[in-house]
N, CA and C atoms as a LAMMPS dump frame, in Angstrom:
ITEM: TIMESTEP
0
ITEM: NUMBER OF ATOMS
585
ITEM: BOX BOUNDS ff ff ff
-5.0000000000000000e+02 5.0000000000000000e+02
-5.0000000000000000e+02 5.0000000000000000e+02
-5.0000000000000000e+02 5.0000000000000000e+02
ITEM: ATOMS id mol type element x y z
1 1 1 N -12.911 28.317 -13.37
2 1 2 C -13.1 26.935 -13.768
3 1 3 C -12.322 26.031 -12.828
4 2 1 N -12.801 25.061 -12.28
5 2 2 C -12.34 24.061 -11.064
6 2 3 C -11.352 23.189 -11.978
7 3 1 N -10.868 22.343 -11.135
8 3 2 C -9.839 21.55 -11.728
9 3 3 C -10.358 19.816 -12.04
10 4 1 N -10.074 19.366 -13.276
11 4 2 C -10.95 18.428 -13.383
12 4 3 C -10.959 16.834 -12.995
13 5 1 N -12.541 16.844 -13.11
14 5 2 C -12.33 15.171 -11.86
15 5 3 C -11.658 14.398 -11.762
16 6 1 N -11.78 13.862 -10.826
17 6 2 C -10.007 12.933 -10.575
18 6 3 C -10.441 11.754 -11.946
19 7 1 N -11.125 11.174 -11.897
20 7 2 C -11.722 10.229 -12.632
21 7 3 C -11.396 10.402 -13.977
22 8 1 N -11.586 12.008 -14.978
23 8 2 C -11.345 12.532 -15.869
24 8 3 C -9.435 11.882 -16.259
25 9 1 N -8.646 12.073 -14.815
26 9 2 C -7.599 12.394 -15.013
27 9 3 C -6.847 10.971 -16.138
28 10 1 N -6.097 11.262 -16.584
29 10 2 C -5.368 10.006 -17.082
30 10 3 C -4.313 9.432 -16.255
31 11 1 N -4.081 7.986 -15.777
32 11 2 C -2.827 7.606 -15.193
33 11 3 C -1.754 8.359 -14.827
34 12 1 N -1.854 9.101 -15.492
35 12 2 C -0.131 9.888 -15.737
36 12 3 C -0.21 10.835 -15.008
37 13 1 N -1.326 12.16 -15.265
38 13 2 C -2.286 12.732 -14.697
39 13 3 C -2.436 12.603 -13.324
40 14 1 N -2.617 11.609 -13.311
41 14 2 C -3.452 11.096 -11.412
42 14 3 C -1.953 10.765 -10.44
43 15 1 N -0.993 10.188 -11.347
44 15 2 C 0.775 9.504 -10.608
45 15 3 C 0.826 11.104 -10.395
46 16 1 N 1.053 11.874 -11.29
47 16 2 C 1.624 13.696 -10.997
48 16 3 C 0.919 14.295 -9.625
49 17 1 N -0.363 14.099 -9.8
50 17 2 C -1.134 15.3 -8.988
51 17 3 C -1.085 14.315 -7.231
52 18 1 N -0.756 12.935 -7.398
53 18 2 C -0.736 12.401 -6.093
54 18 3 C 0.554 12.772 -5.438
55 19 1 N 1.423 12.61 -6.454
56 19 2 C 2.92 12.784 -5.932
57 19 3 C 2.636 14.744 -5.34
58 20 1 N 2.256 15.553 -6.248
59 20 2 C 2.071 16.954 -5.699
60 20 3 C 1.47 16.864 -3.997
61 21 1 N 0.762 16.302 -4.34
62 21 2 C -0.155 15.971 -2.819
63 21 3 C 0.5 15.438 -1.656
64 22 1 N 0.994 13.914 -1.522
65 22 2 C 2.283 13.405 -0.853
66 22 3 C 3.245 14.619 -0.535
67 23 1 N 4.219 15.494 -1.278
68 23 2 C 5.216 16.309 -1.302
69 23 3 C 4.456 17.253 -0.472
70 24 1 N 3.297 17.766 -1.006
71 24 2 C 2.83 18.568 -0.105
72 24 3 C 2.592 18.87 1.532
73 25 1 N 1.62 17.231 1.468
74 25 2 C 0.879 17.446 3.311
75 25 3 C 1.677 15.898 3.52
76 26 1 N 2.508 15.393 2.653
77 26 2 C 3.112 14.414 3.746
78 26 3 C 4.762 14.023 3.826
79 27 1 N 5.289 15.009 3.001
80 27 2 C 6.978 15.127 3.122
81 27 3 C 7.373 15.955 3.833
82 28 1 N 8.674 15.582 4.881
83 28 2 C 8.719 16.731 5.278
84 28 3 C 10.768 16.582 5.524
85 29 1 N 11.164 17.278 4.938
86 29 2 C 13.107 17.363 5.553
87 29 3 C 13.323 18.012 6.629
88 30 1 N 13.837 16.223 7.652
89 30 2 C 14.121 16.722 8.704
90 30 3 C 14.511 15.404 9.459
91 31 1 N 15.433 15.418 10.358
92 31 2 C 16.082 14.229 10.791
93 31 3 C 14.936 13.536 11.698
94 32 1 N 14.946 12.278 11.568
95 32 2 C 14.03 11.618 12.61
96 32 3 C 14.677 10.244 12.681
97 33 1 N 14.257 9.399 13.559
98 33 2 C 14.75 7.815 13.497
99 33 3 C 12.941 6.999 13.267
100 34 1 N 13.45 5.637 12.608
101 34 2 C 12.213 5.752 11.77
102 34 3 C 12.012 4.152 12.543
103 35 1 N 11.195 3.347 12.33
104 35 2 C 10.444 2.431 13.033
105 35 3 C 11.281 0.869 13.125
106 36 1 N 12.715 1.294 12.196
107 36 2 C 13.41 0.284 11.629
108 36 3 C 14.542 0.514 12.744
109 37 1 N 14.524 1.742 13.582
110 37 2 C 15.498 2.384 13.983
111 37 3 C 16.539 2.946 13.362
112 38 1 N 16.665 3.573 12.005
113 38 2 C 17.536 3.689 11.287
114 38 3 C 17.521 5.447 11.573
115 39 1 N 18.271 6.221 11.077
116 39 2 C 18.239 7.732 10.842
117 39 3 C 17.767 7.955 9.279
118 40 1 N 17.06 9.193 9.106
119 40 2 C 16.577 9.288 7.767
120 40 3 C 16.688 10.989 8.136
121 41 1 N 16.797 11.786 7.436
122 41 2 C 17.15 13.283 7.299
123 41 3 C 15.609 13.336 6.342
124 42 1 N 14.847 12.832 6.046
125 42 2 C 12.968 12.697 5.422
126 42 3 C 12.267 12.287 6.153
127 43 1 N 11.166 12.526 6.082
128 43 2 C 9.942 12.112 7.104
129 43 3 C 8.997 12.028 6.41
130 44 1 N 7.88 10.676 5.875
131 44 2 C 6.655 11.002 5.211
132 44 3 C 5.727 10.627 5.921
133 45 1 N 4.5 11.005 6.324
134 45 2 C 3.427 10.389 6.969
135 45 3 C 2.393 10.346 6.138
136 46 1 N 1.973 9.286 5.428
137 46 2 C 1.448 9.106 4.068
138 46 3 C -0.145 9.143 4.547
139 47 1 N -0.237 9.076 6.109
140 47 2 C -1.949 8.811 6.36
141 47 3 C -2.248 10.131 6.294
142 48 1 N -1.538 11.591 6.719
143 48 2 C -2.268 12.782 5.674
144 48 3 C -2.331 13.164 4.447
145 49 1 N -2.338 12.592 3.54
146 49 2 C -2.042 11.805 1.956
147 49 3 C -3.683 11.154 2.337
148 50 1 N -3.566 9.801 2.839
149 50 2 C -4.86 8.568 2.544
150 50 3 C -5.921 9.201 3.92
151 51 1 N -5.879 10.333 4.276
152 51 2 C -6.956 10.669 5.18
153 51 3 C -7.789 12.27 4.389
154 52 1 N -7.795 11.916 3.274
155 52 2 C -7.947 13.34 2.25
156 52 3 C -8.518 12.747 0.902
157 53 1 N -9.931 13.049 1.059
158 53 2 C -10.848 12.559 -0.733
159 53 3 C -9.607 12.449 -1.612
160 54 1 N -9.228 13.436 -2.106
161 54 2 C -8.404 13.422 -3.061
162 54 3 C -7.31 12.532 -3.393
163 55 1 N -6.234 12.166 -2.006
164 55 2 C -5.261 11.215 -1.383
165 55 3 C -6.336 9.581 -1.978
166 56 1 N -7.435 9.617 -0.945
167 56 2 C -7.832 8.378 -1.471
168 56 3 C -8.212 7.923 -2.181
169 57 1 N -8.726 8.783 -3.24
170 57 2 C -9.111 8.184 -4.582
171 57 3 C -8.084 8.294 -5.48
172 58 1 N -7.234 9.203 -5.75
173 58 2 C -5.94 8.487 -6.534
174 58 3 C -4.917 7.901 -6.253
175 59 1 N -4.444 7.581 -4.962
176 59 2 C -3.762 6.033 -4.195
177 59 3 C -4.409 4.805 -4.797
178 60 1 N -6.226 4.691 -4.447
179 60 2 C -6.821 4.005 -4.952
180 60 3 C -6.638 3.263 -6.696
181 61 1 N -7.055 4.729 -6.953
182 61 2 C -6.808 4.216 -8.78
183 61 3 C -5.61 3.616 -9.035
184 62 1 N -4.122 4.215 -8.411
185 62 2 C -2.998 4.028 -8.93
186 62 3 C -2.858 2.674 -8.573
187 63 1 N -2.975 2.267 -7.507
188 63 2 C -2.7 0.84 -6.911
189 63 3 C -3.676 0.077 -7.524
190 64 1 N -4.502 0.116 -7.746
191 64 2 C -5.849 -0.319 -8.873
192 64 3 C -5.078 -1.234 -10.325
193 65 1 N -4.574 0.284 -11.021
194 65 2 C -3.78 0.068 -11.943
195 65 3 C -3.354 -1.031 -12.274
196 66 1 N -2.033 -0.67 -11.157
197 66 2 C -1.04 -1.895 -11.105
198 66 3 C -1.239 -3.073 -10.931
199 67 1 N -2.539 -2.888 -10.056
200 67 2 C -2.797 -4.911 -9.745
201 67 3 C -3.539 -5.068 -11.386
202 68 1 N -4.391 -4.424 -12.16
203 68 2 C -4.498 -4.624 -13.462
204 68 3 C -3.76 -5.275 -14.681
205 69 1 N -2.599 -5.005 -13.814
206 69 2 C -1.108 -5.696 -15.038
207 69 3 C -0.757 -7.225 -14.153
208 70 1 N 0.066 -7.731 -14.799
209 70 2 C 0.616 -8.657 -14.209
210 70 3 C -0.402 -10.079 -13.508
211 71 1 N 0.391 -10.414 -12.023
212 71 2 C -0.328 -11.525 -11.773
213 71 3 C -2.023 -10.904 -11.076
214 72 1 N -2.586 -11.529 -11.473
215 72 2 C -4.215 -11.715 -11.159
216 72 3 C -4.383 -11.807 -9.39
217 73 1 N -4.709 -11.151 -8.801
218 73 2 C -5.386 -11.349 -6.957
219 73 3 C -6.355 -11.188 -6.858
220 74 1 N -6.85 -11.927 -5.823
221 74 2 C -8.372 -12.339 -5.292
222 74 3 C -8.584 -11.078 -4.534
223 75 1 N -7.878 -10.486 -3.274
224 75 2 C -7.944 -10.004 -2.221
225 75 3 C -6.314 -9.156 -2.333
226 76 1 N -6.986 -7.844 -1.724
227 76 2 C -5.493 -7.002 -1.584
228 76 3 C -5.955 -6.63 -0.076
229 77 1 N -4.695 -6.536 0.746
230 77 2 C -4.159 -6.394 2.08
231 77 3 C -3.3 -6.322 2.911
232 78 1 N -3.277 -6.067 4.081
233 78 2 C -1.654 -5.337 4.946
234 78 3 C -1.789 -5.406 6.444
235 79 1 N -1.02 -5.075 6.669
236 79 2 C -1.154 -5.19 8.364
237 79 3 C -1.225 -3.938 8.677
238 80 1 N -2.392 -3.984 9.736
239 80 2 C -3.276 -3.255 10.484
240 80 3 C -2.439 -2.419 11.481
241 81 1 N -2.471 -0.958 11.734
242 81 2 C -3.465 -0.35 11.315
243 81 3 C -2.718 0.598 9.867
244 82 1 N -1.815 0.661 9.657
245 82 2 C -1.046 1.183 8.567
246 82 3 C -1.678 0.836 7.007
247 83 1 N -2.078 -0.232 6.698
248 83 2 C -2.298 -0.294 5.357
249 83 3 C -3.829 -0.523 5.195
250 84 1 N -4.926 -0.397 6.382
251 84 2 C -5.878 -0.741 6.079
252 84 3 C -6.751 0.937 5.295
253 85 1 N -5.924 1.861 5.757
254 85 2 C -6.813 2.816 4.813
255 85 3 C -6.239 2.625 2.853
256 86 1 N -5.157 2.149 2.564
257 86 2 C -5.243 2.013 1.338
258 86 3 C -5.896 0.564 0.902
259 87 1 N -5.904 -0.397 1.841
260 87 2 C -6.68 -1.106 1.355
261 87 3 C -8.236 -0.774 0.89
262 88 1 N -9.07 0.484 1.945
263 88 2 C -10.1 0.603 1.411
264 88 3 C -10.088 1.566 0.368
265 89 1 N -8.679 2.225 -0.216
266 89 2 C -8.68 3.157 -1.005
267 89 3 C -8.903 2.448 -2.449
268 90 1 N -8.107 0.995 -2.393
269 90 2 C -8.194 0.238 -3.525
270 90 3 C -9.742 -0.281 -3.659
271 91 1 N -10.102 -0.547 -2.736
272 91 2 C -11.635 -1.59 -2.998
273 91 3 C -12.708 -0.231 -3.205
274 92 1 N -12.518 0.804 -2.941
275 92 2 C -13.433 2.146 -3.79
276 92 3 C -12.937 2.459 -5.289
277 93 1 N -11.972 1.881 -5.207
278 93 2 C -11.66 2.4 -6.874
279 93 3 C -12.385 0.937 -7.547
280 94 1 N -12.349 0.159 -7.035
281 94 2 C -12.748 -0.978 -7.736
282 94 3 C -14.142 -1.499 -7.686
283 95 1 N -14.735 -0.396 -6.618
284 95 2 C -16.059 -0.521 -6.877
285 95 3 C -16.159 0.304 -7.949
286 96 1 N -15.737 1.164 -8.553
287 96 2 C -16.334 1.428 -9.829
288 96 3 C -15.909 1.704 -11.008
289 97 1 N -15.041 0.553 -11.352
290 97 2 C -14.202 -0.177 -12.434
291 97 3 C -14.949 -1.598 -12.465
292 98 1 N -15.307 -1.758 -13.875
293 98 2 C -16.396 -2.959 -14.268
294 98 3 C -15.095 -3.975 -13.948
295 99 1 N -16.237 -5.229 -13.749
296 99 2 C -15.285 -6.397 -13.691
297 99 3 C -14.147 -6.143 -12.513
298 100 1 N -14.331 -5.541 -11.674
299 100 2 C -13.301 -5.546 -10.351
300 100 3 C -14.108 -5.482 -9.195
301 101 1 N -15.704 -5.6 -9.571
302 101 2 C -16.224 -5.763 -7.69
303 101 3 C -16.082 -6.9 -7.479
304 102 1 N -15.74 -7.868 -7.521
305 102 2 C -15.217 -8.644 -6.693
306 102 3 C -14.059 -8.966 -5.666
307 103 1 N -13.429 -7.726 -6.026
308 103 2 C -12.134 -7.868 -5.191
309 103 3 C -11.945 -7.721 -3.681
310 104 1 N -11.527 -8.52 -3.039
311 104 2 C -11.644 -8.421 -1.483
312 104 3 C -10.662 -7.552 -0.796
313 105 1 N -10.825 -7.247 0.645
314 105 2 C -10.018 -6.647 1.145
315 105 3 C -10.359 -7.469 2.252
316 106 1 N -8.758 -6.922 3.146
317 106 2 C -8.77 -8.243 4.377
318 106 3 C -7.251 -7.106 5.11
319 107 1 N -7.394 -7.307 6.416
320 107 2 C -6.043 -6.651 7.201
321 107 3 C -5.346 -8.163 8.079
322 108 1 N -4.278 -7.639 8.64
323 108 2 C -3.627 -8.492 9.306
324 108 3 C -3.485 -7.668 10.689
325 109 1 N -3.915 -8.589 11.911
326 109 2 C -3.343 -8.212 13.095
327 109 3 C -2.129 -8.511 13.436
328 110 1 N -1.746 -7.913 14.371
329 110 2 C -0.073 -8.331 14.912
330 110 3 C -0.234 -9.456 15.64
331 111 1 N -1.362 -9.886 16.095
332 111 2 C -1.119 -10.728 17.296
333 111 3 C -2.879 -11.268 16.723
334 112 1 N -2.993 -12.64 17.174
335 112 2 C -4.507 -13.029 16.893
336 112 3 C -5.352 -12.59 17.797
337 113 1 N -6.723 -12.138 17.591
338 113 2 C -7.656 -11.649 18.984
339 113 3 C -7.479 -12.642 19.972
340 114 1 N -7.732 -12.324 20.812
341 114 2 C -7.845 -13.021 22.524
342 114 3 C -9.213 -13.614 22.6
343 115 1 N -10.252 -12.892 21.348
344 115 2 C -12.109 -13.504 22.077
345 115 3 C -11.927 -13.319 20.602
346 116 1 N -13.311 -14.064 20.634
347 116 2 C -14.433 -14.055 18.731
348 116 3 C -13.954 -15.472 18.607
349 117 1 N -13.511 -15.122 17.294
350 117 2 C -13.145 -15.796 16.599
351 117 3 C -11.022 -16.517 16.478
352 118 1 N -10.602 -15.38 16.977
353 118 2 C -9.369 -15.967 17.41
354 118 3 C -8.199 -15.683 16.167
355 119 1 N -8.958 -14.724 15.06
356 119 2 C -8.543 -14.408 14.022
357 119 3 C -7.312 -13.596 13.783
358 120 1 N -6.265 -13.93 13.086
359 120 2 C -5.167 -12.824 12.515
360 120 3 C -5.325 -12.275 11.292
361 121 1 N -5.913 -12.854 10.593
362 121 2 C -6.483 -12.425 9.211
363 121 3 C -7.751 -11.771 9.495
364 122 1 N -8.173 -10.642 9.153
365 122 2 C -9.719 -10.342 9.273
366 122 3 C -9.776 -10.133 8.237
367 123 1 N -10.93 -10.026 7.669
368 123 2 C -12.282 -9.739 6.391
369 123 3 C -12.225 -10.641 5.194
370 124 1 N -12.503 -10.052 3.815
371 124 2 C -12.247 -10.672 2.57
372 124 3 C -10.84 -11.954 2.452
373 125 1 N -11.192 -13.007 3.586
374 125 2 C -9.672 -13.371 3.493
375 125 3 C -10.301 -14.831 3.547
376 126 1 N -9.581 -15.866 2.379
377 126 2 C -10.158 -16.842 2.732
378 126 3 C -8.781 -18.409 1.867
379 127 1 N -8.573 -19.188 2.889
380 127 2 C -7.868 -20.107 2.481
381 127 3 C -7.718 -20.404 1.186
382 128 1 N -6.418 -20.497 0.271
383 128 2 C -6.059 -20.598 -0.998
384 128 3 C -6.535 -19.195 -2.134
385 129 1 N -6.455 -18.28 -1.322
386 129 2 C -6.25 -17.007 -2.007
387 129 3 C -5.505 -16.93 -2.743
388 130 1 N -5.241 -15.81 -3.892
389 130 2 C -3.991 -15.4 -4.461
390 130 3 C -4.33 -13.919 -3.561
391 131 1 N -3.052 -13.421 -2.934
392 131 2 C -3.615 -11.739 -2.354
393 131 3 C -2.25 -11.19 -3.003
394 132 1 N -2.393 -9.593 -2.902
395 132 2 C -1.261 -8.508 -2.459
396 132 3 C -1.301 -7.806 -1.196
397 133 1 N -0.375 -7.718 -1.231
398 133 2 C 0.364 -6.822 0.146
399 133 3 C 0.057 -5.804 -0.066
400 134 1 N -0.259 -4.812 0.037
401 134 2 C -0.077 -2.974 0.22
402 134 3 C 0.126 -2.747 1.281
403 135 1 N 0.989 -1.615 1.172
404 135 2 C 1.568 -0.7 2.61
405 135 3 C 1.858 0.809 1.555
406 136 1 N 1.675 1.963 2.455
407 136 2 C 1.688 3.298 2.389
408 136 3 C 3.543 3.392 2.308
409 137 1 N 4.128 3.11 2.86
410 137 2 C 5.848 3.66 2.807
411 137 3 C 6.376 2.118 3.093
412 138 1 N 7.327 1.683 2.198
413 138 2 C 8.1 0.608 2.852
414 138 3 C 9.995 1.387 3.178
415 139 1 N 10.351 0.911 4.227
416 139 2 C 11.749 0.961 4.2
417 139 3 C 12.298 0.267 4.373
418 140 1 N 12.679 -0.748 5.792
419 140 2 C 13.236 -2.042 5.272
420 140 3 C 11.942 -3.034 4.468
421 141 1 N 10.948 -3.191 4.64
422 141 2 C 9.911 -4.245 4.876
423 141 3 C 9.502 -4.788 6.004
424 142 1 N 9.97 -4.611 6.854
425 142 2 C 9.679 -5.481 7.904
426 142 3 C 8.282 -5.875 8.091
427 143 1 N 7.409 -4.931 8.764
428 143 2 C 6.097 -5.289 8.925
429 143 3 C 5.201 -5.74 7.443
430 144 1 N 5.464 -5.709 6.656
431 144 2 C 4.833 -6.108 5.521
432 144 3 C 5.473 -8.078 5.326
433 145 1 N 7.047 -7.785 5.509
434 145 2 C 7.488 -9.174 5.831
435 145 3 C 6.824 -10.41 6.675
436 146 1 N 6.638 -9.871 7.796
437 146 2 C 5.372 -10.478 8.997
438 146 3 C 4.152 -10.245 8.262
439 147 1 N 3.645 -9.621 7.623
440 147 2 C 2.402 -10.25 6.978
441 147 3 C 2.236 -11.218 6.079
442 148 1 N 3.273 -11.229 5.117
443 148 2 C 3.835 -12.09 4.007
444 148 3 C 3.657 -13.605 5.18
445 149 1 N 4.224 -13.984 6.342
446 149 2 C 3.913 -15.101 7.149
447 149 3 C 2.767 -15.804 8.109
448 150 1 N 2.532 -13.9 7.972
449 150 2 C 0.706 -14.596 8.768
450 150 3 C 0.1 -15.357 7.74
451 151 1 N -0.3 -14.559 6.604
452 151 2 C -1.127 -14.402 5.634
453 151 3 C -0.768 -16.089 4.754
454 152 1 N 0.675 -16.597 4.713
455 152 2 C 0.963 -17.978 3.898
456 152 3 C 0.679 -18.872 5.459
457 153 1 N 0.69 -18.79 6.293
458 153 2 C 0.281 -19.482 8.167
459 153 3 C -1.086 -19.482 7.571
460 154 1 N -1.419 -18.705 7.153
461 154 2 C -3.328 -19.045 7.18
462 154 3 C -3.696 -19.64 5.698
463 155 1 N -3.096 -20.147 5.087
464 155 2 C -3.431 -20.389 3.809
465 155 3 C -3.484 -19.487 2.537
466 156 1 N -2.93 -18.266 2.663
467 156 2 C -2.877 -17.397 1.279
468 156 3 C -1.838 -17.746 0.637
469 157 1 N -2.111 -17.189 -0.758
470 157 2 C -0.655 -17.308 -1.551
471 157 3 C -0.757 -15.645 -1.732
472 158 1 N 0.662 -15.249 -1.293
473 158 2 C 1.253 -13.896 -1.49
474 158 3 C 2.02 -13.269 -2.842
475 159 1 N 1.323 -13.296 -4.077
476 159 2 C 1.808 -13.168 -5.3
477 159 3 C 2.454 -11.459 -5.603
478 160 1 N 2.071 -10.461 -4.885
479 160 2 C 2.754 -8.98 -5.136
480 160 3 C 2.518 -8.683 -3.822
481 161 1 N 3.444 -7.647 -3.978
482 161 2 C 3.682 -6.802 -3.158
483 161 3 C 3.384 -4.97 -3.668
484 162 1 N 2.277 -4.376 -3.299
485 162 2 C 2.865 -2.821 -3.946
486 162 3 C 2.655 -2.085 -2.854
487 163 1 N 3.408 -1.179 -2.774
488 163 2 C 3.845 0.062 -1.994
489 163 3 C 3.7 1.572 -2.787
490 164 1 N 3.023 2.443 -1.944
491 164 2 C 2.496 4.192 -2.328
492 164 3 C 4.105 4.657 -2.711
493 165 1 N 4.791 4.694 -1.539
494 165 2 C 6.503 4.981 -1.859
495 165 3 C 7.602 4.332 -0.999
496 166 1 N 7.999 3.579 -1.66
497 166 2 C 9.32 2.71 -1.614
498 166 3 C 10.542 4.247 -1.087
499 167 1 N 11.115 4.207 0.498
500 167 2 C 11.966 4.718 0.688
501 167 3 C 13.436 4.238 0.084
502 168 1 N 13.453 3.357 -0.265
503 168 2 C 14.698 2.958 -0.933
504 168 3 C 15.755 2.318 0.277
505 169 1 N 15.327 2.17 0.923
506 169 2 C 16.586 1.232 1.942
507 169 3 C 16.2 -0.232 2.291
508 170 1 N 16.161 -1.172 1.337
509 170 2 C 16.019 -2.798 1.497
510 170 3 C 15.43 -3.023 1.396
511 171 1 N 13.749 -2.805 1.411
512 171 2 C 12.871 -3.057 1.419
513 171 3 C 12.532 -4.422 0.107
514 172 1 N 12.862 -3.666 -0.947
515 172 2 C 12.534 -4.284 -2.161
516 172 3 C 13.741 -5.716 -2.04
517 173 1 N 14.911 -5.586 -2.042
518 173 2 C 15.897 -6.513 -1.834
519 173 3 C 15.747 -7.723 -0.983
520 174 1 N 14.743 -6.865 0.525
521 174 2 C 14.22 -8.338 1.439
522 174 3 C 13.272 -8.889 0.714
523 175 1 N 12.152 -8.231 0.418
524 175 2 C 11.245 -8.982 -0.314
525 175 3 C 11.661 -10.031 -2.018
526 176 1 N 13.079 -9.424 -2.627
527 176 2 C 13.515 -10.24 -3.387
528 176 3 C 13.865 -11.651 -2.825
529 177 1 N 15.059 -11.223 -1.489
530 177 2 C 15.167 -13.179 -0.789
531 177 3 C 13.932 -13.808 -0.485
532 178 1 N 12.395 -13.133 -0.663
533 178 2 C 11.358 -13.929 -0.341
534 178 3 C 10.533 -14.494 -1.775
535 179 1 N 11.566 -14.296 -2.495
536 179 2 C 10.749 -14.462 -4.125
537 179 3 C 9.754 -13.477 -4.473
538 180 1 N 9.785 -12.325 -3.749
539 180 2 C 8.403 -11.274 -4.448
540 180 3 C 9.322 -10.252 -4.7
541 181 1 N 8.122 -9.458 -5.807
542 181 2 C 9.058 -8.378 -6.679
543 181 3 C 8.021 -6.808 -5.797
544 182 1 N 8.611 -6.231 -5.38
545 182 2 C 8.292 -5.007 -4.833
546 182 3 C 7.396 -3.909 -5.629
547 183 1 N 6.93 -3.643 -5.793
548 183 2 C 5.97 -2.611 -6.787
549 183 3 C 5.616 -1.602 -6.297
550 184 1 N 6.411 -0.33 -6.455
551 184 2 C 6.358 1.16 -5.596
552 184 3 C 5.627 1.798 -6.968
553 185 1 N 4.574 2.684 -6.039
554 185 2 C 3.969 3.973 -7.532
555 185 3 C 5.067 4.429 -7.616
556 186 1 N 5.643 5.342 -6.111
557 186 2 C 6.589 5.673 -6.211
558 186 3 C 8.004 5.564 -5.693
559 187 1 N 9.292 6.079 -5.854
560 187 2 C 10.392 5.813 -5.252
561 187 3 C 11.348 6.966 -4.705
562 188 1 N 12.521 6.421 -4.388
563 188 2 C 13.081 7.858 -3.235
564 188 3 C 13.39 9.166 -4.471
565 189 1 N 13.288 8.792 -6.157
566 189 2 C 13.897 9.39 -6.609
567 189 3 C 13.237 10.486 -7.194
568 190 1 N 11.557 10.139 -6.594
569 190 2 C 10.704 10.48 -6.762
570 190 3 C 10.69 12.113 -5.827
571 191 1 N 10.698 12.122 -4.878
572 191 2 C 11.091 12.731 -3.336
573 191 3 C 12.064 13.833 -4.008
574 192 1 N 11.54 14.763 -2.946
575 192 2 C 12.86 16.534 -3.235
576 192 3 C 13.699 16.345 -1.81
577 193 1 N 14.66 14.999 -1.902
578 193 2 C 15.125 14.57 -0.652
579 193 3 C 16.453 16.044 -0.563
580 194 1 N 16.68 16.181 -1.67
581 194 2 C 17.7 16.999 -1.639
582 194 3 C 18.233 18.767 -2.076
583 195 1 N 16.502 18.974 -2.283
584 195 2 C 15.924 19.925 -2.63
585 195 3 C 15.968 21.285 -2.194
């Protein structure tokens, strides 16, 4: 007997078997320096996690969830190329959850194109939005921070922030001096950092 559909699963259910998954093909103990330049003795690479059916449809649901509670968004999005696979992980779960196809998705470039249109915002993105942020791992924030400024530069309002797993070093604290509250599925305490 197979194991049953993700869809079947309950919240609780789907947080367990993602975190199994993450721990699995995307934790790994072992010293590295990380994009912040900091040292970390962990390593997660969450895109073999969101490059896996399974990875993307319960990232999807979970982050789904959460934008379900709380403040209401038009459009969920991140800067490119890091958060655009959970962005489409969220807009598949919400294609088939009633009353959520409407929800947009939209990425942020680092820099505006050079030809087209001249755009830093691409897709579902449109002046006087309410959006969220998603990103796969935050540690300080940084690059999610620079989106938080493209994204209010172009006319959005930036009401959440959620993150797959919050490493636990500032992240949430910078985004507090910016008035937003951080929203991790999961956190470091989550992790067999010491295992």
């Amino acid at each position: 007997m197979g194991a049953a559909p993700l869809d079947a699963l309950s919240i609780e259910e789907a947080r367990a078997r993602l975190l199994d998954l993450i721990i699995e093909v995307s934790f790994e103990r072992k010293e590295v320096t990380l994009a912040s330049g900091r040292k970390s003795n962990f390593y997660l690479d969450l895109r073999q996690t969101l490059m896996r059916p399974e990875g993307v449809a319960l990232s999807g649901r979970l982050v789904l969830d959460l934008l379900s509670r709380g403040t209401p968004v038009e459009a969920v999005g991140g800067m490119a190329v890091g958060a655009v696979p959970l962005v489409s992980a969220v807009l598949g779960a919400a294609a088939r959850e009633a009353g959520r196809e409407g929800l947009l998705g939209f990425f942020v470039r680092k820099e505006a194109k050079k030809h087209g249109l001249g755009r830093q915002v691409e897709g579902g993105f449109a002046e006087g939005q309410v959006v969220a942020l998603v990103e796969d791992t935050t540690t300080t924030g940084g690059s999610t921070l620079d989106a938080v400024e493209i994204v209010e530069a172009a006319g959005g309002k930036v009401a959440r922030v959620i993150c797959l797993v919050d490493r636990g070093e500032g992240a949430a604290e910078a985004f507090a001096e910016r008035g937003l509250e951080l929203e991790p599925v999961f956190g470091r305490a989550d992790l067999p950092i010491d295992g």
